[in-house]
C-alpha positions in Angstrom: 66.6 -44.2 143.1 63.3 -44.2 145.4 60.1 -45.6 144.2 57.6 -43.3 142.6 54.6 -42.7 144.7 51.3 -44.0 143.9 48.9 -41.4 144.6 44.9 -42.1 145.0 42.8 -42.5 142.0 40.6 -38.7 142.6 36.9 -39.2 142.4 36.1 -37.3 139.6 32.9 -35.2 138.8 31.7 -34.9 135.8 29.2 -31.8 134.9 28.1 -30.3 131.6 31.0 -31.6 129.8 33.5 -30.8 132.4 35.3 -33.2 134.1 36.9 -31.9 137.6 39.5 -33.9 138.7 42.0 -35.3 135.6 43.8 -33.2 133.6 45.0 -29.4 134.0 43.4 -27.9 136.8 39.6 -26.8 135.6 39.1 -22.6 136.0 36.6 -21.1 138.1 35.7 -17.6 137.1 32.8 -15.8 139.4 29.9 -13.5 139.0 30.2 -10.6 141.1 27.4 -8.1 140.1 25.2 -6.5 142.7 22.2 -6.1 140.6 20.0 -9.2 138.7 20.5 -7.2 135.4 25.1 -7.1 136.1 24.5 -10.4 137.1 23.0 -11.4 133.8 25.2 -9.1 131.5 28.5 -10.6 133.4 27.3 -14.0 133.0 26.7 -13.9 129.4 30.5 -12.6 128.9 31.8 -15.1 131.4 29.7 -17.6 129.3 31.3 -16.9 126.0 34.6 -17.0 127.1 36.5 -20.2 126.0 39.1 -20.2 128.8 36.2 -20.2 131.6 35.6 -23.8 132.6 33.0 -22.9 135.6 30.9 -20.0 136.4 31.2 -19.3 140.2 27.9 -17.2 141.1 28.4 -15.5 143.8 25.0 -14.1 145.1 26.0 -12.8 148.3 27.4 -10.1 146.4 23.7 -9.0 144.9 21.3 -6.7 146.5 18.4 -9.5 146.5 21.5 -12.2 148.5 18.6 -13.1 151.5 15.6 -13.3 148.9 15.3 -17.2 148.6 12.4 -16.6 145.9 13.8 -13.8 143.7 17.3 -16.0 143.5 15.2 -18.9 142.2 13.6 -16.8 139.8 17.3 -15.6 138.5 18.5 -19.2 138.7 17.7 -20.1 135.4 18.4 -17.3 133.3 21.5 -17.3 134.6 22.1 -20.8 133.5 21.2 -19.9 130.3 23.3 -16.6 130.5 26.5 -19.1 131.1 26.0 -21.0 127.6 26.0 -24.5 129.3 28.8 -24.0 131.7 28.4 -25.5 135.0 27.2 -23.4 137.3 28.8 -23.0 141.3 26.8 -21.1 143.8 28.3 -19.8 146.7 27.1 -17.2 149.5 30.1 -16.4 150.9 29.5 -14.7 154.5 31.1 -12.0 155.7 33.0 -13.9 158.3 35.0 -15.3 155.9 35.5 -12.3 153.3 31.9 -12.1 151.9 29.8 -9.3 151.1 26.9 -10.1 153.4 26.2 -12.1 156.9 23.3 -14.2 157.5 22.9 -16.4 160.5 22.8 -20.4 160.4 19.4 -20.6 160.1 19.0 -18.3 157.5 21.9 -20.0 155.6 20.5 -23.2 156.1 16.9 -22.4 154.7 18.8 -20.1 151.6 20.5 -23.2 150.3 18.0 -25.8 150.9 15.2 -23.8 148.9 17.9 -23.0 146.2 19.1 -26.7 146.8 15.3 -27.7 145.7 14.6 -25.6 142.9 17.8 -26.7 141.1 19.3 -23.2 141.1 23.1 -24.3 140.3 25.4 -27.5 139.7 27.4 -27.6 142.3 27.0 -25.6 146.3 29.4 -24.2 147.8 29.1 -24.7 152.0 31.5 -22.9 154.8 33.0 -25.8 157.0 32.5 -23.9 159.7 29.0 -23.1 159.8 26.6 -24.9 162.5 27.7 -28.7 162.0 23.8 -30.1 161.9 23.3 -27.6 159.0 26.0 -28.2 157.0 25.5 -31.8 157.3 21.6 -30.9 156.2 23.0 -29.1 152.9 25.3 -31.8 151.9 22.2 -34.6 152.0 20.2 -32.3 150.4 22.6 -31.3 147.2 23.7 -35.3 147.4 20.0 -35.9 147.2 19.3 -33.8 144.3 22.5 -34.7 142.2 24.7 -32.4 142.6 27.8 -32.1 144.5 29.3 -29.9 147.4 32.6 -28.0 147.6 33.0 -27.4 151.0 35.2 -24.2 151.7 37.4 -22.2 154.4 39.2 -18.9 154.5 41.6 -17.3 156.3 42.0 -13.4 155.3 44.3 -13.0 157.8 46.8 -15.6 158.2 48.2 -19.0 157.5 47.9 -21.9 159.8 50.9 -24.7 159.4 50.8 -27.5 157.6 49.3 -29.6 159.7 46.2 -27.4 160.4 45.5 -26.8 157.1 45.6 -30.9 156.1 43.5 -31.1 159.7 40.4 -28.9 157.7 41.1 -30.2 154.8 39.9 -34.0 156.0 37.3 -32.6 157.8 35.8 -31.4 154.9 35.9 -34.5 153.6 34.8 -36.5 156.7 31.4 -34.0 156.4 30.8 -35.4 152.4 32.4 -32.5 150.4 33.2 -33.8 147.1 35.3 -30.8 146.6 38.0 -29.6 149.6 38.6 -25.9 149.1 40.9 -23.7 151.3 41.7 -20.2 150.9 44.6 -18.6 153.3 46.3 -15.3 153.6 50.3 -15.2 153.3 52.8 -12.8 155.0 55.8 -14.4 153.4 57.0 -17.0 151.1 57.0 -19.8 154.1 53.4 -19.5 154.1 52.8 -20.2 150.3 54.7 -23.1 150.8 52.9 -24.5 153.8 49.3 -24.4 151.4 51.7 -26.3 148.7 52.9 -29.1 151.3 49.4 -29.2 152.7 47.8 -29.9 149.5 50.3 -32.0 148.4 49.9 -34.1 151.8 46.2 -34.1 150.6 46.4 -35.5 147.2 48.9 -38.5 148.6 45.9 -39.6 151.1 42.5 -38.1 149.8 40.6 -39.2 146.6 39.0 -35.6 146.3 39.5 -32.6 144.1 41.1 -29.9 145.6 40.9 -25.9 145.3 43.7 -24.8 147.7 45.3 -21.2 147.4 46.9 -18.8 148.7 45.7 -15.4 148.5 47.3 -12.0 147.5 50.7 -11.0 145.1 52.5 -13.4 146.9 50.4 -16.4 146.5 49.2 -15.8 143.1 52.4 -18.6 142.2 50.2 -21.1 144.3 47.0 -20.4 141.3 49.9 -20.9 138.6 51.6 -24.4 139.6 49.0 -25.5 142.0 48.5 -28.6 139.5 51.8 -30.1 140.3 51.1 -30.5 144.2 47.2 -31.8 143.3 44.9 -29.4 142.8 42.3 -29.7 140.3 40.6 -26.3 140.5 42.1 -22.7 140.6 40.3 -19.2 139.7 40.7 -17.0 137.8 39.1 -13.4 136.8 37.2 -11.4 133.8 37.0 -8.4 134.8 36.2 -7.7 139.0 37.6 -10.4 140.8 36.2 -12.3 144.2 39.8 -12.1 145.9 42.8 -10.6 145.9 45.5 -12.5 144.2 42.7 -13.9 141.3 44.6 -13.6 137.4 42.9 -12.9 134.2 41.8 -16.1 133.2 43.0 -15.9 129.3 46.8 -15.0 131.0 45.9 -17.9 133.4 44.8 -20.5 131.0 47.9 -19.7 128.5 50.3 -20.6 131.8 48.5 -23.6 132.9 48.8 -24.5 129.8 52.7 -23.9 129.0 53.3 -25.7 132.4 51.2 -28.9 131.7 52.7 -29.2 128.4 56.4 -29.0 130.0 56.8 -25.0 129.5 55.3 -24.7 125.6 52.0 -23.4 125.7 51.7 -25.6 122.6 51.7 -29.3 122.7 
């Protein structure tokens, strides 16, 4: 008989009555609309639904992604749209699957005028982006209360194990408070090497994680993700943000079943 593992106590955050970090893994379900007025109308339905435990807006998706202004101005009605959900805004570039590119610089000044006005809970920042600018984000969201999940994404392939714990720290060694990685599978190998690797992580790190892969064939790593660590997976109602993303009322129902030992009734 070997000795159980003790695994690091995670730092938990705490937002609008939803705790990331304990428990079943908390569901993400994003915005995706191109126009102010979609935006609004999918916010309001992702706000009523009960299964939804954060509202991912995605504004690189919307015609107005570069106008720093006209986002602030849509900031708070769509907090308002959400029903008190917390709110996660990410402008995901096109380098890494997003709808819309924008240089450092641009990227830097977006989020640190959205960063001021209070325009969302928690930021979502590329890893990869210029080093001094991501570090200038994460001060600035730190500085105003709220917290960072720092992301990568792959589209096209999986790295090993080892490369995928290796971006996973340095997430964390630039302040994340969330460690996100999204990779692309070409077989069931690769699912399992974002399993081990976020397994690895939750023996070592005191962070949330939001690993997955992506597609069919990792859609089993957004079911029983909770049993290598993860805290967050997402889900979908109605258009998706990538490909392998479930309805989030089929989601929650498994999550469910599996955290209460296969009954999705305790």
């Amino acid at each position: 008989m070997t000795d159980a593992i003790t695994l690091p106590a995670v730092r938990t955050i705490a937002v609008k009555g939803v705790v990331i970090g304990e428990g079943m893994p908390r569901i993400i379900v994003p915005i995706t609309a191109a126009s102010a007025a979609g935006a609004l109308a999918q916010a309001g339905r992702i706000g009523a639904n009960a299964d939804t435990d954060v509202v991912e807006w995605r504004i690189d998706y919307l015609d107005i992604a570069g106008d720093a202004q006209a986002l602030i101005e849509l900031a708070p009605q769509v907090a308002a749209a959400v029903n008190g959900k917390p709110v996660l805004l990410t402008f995901r570039t096109r380098s890494e699957g997003g709808a819309a590119a924008i240089d450092d610089a641009g990227y830097g000044r977006l989020y640190a005028a959205l960063i001021q006005a209070g325009a969302a809970d928690l930021y979502d920042v590329e890893m990869c982006r210029d080093q001094a600018v991501v570090r200038q984000i994460v001060a600035a969201a730190h500085a105003a209360g709220a917290w960072i999940v720092m992301s990568n994404h792959d589209f096209q392939a999986t790295p090993d194990t080892a490369e995928i714990v290796s971006r996973l720290r340095r997430q964390q060694a630039l302040g994340a408070d969330v460690l996100k990685i999204a990779v692309m599978p070409h077989d069931p190998g690769d699912v399992l090497k974002l399993l081990a690797a976020t397994w690895q992580l939750r023996q070592s790190s005191d962070r949330p994680l939001l690993t997955m892969s992506m597609g069919p064939l990792g859609a089993v790593s957004r079911l029983a993700g909770a049993t290598f660590g993860q805290a967050l997976t997402f889900g979908m109602l109605g258009a998706g943000s990538a490909p392998g993303q479930i309805e989030v009322g089929t989601l929650r129902a498994i999550l469910t079943a599996l955290d209460h030992g296969g009954s999705a009734t305790p």
